[in-house]
C-alpha positions in Angstrom: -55.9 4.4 43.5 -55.8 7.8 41.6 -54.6 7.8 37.8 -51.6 9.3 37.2 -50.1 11.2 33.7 -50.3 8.7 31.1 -52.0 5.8 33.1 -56.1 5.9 33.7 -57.7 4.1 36.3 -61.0 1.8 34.8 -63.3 0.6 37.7 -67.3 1.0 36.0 -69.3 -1.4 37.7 -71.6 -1.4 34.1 -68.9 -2.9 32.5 -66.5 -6.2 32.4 -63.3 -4.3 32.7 -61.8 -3.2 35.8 -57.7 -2.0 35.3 -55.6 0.7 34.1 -54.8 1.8 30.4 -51.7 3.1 29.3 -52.3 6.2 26.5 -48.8 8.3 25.0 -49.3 10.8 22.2 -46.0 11.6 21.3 -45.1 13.6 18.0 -48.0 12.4 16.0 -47.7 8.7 17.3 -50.5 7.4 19.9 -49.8 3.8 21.8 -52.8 2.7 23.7 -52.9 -0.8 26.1 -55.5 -2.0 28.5 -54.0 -3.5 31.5 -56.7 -5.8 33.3 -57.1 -6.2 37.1 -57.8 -9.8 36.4 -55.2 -11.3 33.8 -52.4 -9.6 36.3 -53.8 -10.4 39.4 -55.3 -7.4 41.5 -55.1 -4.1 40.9 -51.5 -3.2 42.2 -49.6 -5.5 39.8 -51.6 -4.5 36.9 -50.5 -0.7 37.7 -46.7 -2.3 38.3 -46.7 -3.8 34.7 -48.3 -0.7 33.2 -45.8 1.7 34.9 -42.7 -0.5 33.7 -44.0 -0.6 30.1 -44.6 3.2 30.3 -40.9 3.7 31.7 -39.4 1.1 29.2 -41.3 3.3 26.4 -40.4 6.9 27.9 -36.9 5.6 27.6 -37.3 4.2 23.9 -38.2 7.6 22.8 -35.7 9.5 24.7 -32.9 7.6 22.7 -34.7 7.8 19.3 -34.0 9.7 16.8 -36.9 11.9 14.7 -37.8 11.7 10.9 -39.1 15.1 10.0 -40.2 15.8 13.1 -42.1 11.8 14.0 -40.5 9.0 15.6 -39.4 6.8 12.7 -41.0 3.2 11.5 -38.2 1.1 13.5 -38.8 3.1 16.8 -42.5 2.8 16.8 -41.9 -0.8 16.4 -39.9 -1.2 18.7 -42.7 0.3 21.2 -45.3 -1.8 19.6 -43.3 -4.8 20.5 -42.9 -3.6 24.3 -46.6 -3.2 24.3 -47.0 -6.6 22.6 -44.6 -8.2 25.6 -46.6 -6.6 28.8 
């Protein structure tokens, strides 16, 4: 499978870790999490749990509101705690 904006595509054969990661830089904020081939069971339902987390997080920031520009403390945790769930 091809990566796609936002979601990478891991498959090194030199290394342990075969999956997708999940990377967003948005207004001076980066959220980063590894999605493994293993713990979710193939490679398909690893990219179906890192696309919902990525929509669920689009959608978090499309409601939020900006402190001088940045997405405030309580919406970054809010994103860190959809990160923390997946």
């Amino acid at each position: 499978m091809k990566s796609r904006k936002n979601l990478t595509r891991f498959t090194y054969e030199t290394t342990a870790f075969q999956g997708w990661r999940l990377c967003l830089n948005k207004t001076g904020s980066t959220f980063t999490k590894y999605f493994s081939d293993k713990k979710y069971g193939g490679e398909r339902k690893a990219l179906q749990v890192a696309t919902t987390a990525l929509e669920e997080i689009r959608e978090i920031i499309d409601d939020s509101r900006r402190v001088n520009g940045k997405l405030s403390k309580a919406t970054i945790g809010k994103i860190q705690k959809v990160l923390k769930a997946a």
